[in-house]
Residue frames as qw, qx, qy, qz and C-alpha x, y, z in Angstrom:
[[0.592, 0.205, -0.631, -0.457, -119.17, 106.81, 88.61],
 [0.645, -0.188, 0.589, -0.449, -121.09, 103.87, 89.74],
 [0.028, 0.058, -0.909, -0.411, -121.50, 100.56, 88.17],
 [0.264, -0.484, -0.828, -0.102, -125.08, 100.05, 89.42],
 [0.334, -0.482, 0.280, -0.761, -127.45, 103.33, 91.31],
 [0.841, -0.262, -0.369, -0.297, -128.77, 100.13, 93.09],
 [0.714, 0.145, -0.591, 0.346, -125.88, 99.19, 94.94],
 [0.765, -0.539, -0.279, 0.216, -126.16, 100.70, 98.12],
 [0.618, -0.156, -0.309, 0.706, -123.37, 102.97, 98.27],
 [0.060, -0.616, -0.378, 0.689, -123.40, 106.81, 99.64],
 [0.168, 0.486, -0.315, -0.798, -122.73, 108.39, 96.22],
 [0.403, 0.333, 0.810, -0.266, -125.00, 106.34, 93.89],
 [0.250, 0.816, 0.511, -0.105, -128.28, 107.73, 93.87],
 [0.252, 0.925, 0.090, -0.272, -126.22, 110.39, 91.90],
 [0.323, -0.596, 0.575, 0.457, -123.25, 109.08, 90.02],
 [0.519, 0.477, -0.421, -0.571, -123.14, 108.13, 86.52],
 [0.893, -0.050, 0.432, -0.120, -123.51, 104.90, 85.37],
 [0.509, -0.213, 0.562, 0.616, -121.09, 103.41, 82.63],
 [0.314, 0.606, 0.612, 0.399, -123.78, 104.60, 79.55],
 [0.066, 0.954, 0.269, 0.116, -124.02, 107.82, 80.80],
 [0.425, -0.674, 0.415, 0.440, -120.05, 108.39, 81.63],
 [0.556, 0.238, 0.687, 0.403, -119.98, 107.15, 77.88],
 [0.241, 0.795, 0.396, 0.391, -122.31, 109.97, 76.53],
 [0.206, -0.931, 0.066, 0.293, -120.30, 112.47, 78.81],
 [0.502, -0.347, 0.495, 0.619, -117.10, 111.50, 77.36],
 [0.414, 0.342, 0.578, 0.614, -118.46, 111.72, 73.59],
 [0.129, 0.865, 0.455, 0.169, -120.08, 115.01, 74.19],
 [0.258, -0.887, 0.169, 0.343, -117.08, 116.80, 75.64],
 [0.458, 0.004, 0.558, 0.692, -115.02, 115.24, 72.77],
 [0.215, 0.583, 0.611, 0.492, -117.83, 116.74, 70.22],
 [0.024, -0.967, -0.254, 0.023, -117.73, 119.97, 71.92],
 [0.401, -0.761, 0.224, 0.458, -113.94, 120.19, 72.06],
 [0.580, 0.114, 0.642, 0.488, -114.08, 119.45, 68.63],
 [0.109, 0.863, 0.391, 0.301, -116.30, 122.31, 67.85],
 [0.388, -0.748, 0.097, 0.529, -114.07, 124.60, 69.12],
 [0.759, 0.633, 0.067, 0.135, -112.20, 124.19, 66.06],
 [0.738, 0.181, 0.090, 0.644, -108.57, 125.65, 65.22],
 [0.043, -0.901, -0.027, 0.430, -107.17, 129.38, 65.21],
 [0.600, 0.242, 0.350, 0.677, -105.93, 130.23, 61.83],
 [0.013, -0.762, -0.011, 0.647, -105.11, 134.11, 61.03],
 [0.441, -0.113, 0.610, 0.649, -104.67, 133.47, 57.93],
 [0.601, 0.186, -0.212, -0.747, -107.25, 135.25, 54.90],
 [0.500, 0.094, 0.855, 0.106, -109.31, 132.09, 54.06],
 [0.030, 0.043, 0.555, 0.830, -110.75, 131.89, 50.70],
 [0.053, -0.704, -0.651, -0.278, -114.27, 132.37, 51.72],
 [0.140, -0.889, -0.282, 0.334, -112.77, 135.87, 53.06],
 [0.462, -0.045, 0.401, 0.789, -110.49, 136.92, 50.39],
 [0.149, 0.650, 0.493, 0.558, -113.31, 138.66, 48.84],
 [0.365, -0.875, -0.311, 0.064, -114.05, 141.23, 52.15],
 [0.554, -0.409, 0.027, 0.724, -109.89, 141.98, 52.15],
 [0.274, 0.577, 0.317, 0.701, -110.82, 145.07, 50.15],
 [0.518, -0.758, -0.344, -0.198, -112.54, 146.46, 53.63],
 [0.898, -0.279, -0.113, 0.320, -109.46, 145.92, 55.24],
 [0.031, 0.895, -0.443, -0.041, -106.56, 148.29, 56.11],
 [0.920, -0.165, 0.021, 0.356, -103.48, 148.07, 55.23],
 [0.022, -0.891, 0.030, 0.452, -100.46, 150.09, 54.36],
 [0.547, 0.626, 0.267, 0.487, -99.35, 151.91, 51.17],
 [0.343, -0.227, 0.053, 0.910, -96.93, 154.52, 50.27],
 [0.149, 0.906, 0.361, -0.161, -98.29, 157.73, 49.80],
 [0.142, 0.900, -0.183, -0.369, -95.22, 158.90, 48.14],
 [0.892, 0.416, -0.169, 0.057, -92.68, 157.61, 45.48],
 [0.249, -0.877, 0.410, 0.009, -89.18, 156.11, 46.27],
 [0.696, 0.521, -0.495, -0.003, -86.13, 155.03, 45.09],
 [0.881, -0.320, -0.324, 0.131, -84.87, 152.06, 45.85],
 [0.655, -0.299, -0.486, 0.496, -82.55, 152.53, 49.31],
 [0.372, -0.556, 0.035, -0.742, -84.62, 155.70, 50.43],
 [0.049, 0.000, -0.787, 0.616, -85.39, 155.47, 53.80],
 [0.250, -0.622, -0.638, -0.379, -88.99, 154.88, 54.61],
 [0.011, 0.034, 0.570, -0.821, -90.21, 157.77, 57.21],
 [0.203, 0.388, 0.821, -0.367, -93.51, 157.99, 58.85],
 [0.348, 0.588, 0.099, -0.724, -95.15, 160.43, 56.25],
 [0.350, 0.344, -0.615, -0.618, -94.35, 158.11, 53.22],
 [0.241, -0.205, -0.947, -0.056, -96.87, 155.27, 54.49],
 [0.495, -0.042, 0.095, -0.863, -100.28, 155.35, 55.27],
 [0.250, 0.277, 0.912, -0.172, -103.01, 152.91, 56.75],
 [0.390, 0.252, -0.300, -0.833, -105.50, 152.79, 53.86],
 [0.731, 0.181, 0.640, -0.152, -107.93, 150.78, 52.30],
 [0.891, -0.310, -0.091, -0.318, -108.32, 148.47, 50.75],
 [0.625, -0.636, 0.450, -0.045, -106.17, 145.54, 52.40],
 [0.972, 0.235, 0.011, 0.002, -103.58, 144.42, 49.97],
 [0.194, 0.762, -0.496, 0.369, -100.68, 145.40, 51.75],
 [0.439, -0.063, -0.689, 0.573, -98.99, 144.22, 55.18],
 [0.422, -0.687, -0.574, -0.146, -101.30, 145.07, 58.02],
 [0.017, -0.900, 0.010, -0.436, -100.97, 148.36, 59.65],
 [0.714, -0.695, 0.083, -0.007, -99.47, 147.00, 63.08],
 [0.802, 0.140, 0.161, 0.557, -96.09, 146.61, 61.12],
 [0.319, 0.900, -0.018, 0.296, -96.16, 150.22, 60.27],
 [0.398, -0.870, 0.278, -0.083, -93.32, 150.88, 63.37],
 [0.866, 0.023, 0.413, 0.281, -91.27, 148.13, 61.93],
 [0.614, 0.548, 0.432, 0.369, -91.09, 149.48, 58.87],
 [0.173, -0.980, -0.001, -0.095, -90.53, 153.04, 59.68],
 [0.186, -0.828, 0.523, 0.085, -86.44, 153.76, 59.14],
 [0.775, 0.220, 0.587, 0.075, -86.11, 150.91, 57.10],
 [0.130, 0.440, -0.411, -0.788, -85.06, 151.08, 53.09],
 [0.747, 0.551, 0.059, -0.368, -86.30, 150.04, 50.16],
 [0.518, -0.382, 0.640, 0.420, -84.97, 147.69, 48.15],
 [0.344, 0.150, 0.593, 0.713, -86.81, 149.01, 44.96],
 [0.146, -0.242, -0.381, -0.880, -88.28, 151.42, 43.27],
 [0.199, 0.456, 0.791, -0.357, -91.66, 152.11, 44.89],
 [0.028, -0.287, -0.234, -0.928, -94.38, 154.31, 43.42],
 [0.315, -0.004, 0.477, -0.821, -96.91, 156.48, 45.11],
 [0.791, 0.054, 0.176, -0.583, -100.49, 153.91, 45.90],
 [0.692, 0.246, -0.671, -0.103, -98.73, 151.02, 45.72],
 [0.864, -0.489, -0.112, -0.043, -99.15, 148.34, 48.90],
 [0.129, -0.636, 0.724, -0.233, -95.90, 148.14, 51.25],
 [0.961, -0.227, -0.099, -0.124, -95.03, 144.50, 51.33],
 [0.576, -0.694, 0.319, 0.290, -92.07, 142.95, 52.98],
 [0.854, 0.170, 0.249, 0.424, -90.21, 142.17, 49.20],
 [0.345, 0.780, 0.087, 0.515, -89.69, 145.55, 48.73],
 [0.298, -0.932, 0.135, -0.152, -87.72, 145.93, 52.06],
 [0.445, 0.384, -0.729, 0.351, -84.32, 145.31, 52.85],
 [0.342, -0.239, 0.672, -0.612, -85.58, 143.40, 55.95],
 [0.507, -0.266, -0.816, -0.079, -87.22, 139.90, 56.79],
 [0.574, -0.334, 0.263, -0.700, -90.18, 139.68, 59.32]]
């Protein structure tokens, strides 16, 4: 940064001047601003698409404090369950009610917090 390219010194004839160290600073703010946030959450202009979406559902019925093994869940669509990457979690786990078969696996119906 220079105050003046006039002045005579070695770096100058190519250093910014205060107005243009100004428009560098507001354009790297206004691009790190466009970056924006990471949110995983569903937002509500995709809530409609979570039909597309896997998730898992029992594929058989069980009573509550059955054990869940790997044949009574299934990654299915659409996506109104708990997202498949849980499925190994869940797996030797119980139930803490009634389930019935094609119903989503969420986490109220386990005896377990995630």
């Amino acid at each position: 940064m220079t105050l003046n390219r006039l002045g005579g010194g070695p770096d100058d004839s190519f250093s910014l001047e205060p107005s243009e160290f100004n428009a560098l600073c507001v354009g790297a703010r206004k691009g790190w601003e466009a970056l924006g946030k990471i949110e995983y959450a569903v937002k509500s202009s995709e809530f409609e698409n979570v039909k597309f979406r896997r998730s898992l559902y029992f594929v058989r019925d069980l009573k509550a404090g059955e054990t869940i093994t790997e044949d009574a869940v299934r990654s299915v669509r659409p996506g109104y369950g708990i997202e498949p990457k849980w499925k190994a979690a869940i797996v030797g786990k119980t139930v803490a009610l009634d389930v019935k078969k094609n119903s989503p696996v969420n986490f109220d119906l386990l005896k377990m917090k995630i």
